[in-house]
C-alpha positions in Angstrom: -42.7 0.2 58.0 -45.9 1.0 56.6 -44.8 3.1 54.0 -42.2 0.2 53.2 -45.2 -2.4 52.7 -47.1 0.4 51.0 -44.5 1.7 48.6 -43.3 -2.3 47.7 -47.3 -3.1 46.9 -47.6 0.0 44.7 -44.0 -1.2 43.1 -45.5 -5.0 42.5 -48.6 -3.7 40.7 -46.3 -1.5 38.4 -44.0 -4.1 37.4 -45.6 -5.6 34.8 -45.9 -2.3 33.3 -42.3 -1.1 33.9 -41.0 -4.6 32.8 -37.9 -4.3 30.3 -38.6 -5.9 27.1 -41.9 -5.2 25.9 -42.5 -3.5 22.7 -44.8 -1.0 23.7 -44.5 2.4 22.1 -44.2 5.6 24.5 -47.4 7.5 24.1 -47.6 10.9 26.1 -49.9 9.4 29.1 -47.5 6.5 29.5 -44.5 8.8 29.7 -45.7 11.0 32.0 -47.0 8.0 34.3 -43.4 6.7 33.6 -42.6 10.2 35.4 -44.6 9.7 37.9 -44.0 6.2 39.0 -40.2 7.6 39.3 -40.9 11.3 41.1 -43.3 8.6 43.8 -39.7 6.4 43.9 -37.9 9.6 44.8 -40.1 10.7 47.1 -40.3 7.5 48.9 -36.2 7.6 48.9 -36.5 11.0 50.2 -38.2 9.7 53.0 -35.8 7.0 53.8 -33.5 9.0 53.9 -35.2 11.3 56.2 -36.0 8.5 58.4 -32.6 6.8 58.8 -31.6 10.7 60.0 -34.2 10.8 62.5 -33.5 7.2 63.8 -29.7 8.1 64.1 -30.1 11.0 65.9 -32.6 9.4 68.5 -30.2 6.7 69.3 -27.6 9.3 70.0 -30.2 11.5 71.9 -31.2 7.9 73.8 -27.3 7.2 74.2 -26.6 10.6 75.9 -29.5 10.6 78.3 -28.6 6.7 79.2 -25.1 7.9 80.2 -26.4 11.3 81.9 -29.2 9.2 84.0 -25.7 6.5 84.8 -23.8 9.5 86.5 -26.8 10.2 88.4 -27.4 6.9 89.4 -23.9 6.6 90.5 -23.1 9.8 92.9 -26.6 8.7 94.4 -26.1 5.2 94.7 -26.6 4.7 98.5 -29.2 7.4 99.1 -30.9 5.3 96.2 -30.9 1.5 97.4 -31.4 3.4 100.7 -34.6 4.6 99.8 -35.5 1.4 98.0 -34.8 -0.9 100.8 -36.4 1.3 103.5 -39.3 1.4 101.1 -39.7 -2.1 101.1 -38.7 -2.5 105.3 -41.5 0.2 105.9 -44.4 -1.6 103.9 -43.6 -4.8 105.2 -43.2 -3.8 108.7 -46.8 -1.6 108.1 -48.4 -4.6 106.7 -47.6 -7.0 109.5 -48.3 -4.8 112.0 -51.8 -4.4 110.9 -52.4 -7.9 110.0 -51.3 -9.0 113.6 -53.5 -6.1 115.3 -56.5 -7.4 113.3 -56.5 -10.6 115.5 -57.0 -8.7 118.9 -59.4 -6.3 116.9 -61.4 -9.1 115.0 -60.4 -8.0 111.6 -61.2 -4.3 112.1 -57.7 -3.2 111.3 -56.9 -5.2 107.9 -59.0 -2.8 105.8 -56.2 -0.2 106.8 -53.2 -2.5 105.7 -52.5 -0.7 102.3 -52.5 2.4 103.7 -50.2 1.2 106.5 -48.0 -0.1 103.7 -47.8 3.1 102.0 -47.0 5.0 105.2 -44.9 2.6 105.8 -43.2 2.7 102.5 -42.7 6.4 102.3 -41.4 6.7 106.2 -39.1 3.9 105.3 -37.7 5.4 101.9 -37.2 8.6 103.8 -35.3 7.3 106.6 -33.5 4.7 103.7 -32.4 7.7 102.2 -31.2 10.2 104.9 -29.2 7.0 106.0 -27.6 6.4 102.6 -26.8 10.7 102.0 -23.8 10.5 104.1 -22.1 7.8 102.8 -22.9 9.6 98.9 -21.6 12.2 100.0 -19.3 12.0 103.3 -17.9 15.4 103.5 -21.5 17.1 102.8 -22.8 18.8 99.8 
């Protein structure tokens, strides 16, 4: 984009020299800047070029891993939201637990609630996803 904006402000500022209809004669430095002003056009269309390649073959490269990462997704589909939902079970279930213990405890236990929640979490994904395995994969891998 920035070459774009620079290449149409050099292009503006050489208009009114390249503009048809003037009766200017050709002296060598004019011609040669005539040259030059067309090899920085080519090279500037070069790079277009280049660039529209590039993009293209990104956007296939982006299409290919999107449908790779959807075949994945989908033979793993209940070990997945397993793990996902026991995630969120296990940090909810750590969190309230140490919330209500801080009543009997007078508050000493709800400095230890995020770590609760992220034992929670990973005991919960863990058991989320050992739960979801079998049914991925029902006669075993």
């Amino acid at each position: 984009m920035r070459l774009a904006i620079a290449a149409l402000a050099v292009a503006t500022a050489l208009a009114p020299m390249l503009a048809p209809g003037q009766a200017r004669a050709q002296t060598p430095q004019s011609q040669q800047s005539h040259e030059q002003i067309h090899q920085f056009f080519s090279t500037l269309e070069g790079l277009a070029d280049q660039l529209a390649d590039r993009t293209a073959e990104l956007n296939e490269q982006a299409r290919q891993a999107i449908i790779a990462g959807g075949a994945v997704v989908s033979l793993n589909r209940y070990t997945i939201s397993g793990g996902a939902l026991g995630c969120a079970l296990g940090a909810t279930l750590g969190a309230s637990t140490m919330v209500a213990s801080g009543v009997p405890t007078g508050g000493a236990t709800i400095a230890a609630t995020p770590n609760a929640m992220i034992l929670g979490c990973a005991l919960g994904a863990a058991t989320g996803a050992a739960m979801g395995y079998p049914l991925d994969y029902p006669s075993g891998r």
